[in-house]
C-alpha positions, 0 to 999 in steps of 0.5 A, a space after each residue: 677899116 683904117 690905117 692904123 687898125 690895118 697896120 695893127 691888124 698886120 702887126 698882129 698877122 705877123 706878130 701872132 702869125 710868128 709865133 704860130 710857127 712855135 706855139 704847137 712845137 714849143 713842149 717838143 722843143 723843150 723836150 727833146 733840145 733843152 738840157 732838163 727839158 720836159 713837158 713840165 719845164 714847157 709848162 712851166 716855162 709858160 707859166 713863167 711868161 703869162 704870170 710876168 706879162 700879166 704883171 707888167 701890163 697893168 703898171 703899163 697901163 696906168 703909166 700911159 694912162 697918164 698922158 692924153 694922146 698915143 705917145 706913151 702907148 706907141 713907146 711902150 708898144 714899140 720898145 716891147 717889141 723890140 724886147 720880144 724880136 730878142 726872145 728867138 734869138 735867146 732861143 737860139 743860144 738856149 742850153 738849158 732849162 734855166 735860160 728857157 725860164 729867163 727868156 720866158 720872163 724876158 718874153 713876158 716883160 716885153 709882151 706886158 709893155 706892148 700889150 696895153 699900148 696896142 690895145 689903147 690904140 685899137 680901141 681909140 681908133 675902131 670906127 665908133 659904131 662898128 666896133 664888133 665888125 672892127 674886132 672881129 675882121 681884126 680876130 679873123 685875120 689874125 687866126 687865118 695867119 696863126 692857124 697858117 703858120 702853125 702848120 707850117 713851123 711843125 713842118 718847118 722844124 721836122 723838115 729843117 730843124 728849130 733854128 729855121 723856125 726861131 730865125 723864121 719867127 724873127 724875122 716875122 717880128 721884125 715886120 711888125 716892128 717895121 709895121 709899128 713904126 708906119 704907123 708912128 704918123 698916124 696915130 700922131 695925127 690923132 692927137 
């Protein structure tokens, strides 16, 4: 595996790995600390994120389309992960159902640009050839770490609460930003 498929893979073991600390807790949550929290508001909320991020990724996609070379799908990647290092924060302050929603779009904004651009560049950079072996290693990676870190956010928030979880988680994000911004020179060289 090369540089840049390590550095995506690890970008996504802590990316992924971090919001496996809240993927299984989120409905609780909801539930039990938002003001008009139920297990329909999580659902919804989710909703809300996927139908946003769906939205996005495609005028993303044609946007960095356009250029020749990574430049586009590094920024893009980049400033939607800057985007989604806020949503554990939002969560921090969140009161009611409402902002939950308004954070889940935001979620979904952010997620929509850096989905695509992560993508492009996976794909530009998997050895030609061994290209099930370069996705699968990256998939089983990633699944270790989010089947890891699941467990431990639920005994995160039953032990210490959910601000630990939602700190924890951005702190996992902020690695991956650290992670993309290493590998800014690789993926130049390349063009």
């Amino acid at each position: 595996m090369n540089k840049v498929l390590k550095y995506l893979t690890l970008y996504d073991i802590f990316f992924l790995g971090g919001f496996g600390l809240l993927s299984p807790i989120f409905a609780i949550y909801i539930n039990d600390k938002i003001s008009g929290g139920s297990i329909l508001a999580a659902g919804t909320s989710v909703t809300i994120y996927v139908l946003t991020k769906a939205i996005i990724q495609i005028p993303t996609s044609k946007y960095t389309d356009r250029e020749n070379g990574n430049k586009r799908e590094f920024y893009t990647m980049l400033t939607g992960s800057i985007i989604i290092a806020l949503v554990p924060l939002f969560y921090l302050g969140a009161r009611n159902i409402m902002e939950i929603y308004l954070i889940q779009f935001i979620f979904g904004i952010g997620h929509g640009l850096s989905y695509p651009g992560w993508m492009t560049i996976f794909s530009r950079f998997i050895e030609k050839g061994k290209e099930g072996y370069g996705w699968s290693s990256y998939n089983t990676y990633v699944t270790l770490a989010t089947a890891s870190t699941a467990m431990i956010g639920g005994y995160i928030a039953q032990n210490f609460g959910f601000r630990l979880v939602f700190i924890s988680l951005f702190i996992f994000i902020i690695i991956s930003i650290i992670l993309t911004l290493k590998m800014h020179k690789h993926i130049t060289k390349k063009e």
